[in-house]
N, C-alpha and C positions, 0 to 999 in steps of 0.2 A: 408544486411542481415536482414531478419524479422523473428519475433520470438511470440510466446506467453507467457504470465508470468500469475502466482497465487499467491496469497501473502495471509494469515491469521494472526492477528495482537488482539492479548487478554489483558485487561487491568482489572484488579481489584482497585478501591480507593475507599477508608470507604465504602460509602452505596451502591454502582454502579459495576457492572460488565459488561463490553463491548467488542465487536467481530465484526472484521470487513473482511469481505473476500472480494479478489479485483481480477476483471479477464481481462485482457487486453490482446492487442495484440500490436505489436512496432515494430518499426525499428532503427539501427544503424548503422550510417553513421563513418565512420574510416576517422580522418584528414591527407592529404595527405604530408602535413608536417612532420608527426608524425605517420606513419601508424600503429604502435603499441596501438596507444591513441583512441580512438572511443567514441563518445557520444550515447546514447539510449534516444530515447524518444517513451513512448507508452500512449495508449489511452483507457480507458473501462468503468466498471462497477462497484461498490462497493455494499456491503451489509452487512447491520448493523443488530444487533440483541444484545439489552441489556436488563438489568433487575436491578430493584432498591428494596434494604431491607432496611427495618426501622427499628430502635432496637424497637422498642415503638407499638405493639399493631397491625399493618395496615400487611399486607400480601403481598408476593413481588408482584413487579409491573413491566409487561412487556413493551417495544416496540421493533418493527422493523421497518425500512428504507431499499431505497434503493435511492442512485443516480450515477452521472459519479464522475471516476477517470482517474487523470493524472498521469505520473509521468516521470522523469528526472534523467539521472546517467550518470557517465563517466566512461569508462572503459578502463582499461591498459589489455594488450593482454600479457599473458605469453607465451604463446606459441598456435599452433594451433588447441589445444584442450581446453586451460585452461584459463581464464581471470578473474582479479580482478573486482569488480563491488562499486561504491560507488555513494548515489541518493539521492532525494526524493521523497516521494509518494505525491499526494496533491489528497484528495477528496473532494468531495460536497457530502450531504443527508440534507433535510429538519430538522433543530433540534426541529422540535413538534415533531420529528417521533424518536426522542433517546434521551439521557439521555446527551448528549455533549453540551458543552456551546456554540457552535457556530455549522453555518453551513458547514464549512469548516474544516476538519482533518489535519492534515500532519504526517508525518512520514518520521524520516533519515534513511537510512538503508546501510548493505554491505553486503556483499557476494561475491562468487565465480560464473562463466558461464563455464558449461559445455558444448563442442561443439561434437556433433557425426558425 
């Protein structure tokens, strides 16, 4: 099965406020063992967009980025419309280009798969 995914991810701490939109596309393979069990793995895009405020005098301060994202979940099939989803995100962005201490992101996440 191949699919496409959006993901948008907002963080507020003290001075920083960060946004990261992810746009991929993937595939999941169903273990044949387990045909209800399936892994996802997709491939794309991320895009950062933060902003930093100082209590002290200085005016906020933008960046944006952009690099590739992965990411990785395993998925339980409840039925043939409905499936449980549980992953990680992992991105890359240059960190001159954001307010993140590294270049490298991640994110755990769940949710539900909708199938029409």
């Amino acid at each position: 099965m191949h699919f496409s995914g959006i993901s948008h991810t907002s963080a507020e701490i003290l001075t920083d406020k960060d946004r990261l939109k992810t746009y991929r596309i993937g595939a999941q393979y169903n273990l044949p063992q387990v045909p209800m069990l399936g892994f996802q793995l997709e491939v794309g895009g991320v895009k950062y967009e933060g902003s930093r405020y100082y209590f002290w005098s200085k005016p906020t301060e933008y960046r944006e980025g952009s690099g590739g994202s992965v990411a990785a979940a395993w998925v339980l099939d409840v039925n043939d419309n409905l499936a449980l989803r549980a992953g990680m995100d992992l991105n890359y962005i240059d960190n001159d280009k954001t307010y993140l201490s590294s270049n490298f992101s991640t994110t755990l996440n769940t949710g539900i798969v909708l199938r029409f």
